[in-house]
C-alpha positions, 0 to 999 in steps of 0.5 A: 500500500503506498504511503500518502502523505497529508494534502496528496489528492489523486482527485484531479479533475475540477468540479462544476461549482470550482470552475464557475468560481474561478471564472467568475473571479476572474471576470470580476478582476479584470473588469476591476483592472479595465476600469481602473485603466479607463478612469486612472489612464486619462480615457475619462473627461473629468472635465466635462468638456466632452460629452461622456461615452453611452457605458458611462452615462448608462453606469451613472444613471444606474448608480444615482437612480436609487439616490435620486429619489426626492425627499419628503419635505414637510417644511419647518415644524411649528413649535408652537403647536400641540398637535404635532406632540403624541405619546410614544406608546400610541405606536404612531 
């Protein structure tokens, strides 16, 4: 019987679930490393004196969506009026 040591696999076929990983790792890299490149190698007008390319209005348009949404301004609170004042134990 052949001595095997700790950490020895003969196993070396990868399974589905690994390869996925590994591929998806990787795509999320590079695409980390080529945006890097395009905003940090000079590709993108932080000027603003051309227009922008349609990825990076789409990307921006994408991330502010959520932050967009107004506010639900009631105006200044009149300190002069009761009616505003509940208890807290009403669950209101």
């Amino acid at each position: 019987m052949p001595d095997r040591s700790v950490g020895q696999n003969d196993d070396r076929t990868l399974s589905l679930p690994l390869i996925c990983e590994a591929a998806s790792g990787t795509a999320v890299i590079a695409i980390a490393i080529g945006g890097a490149v395009f905003f940090f190698g000079g590709y993108f007008n932080v000027a603003a004196s051309a227009p922008d390319p349609g990825f990076v209005n789409w990307v921006l348009t994408k991330v502010r969506m959520p932050i967009d949404h107004p506010a639900r301004v009631t105006g200044p609170l009149n300190l002069d009026d009761t009616g505003g004042i509940h208890d807290p134990a009403d669950g209101r």
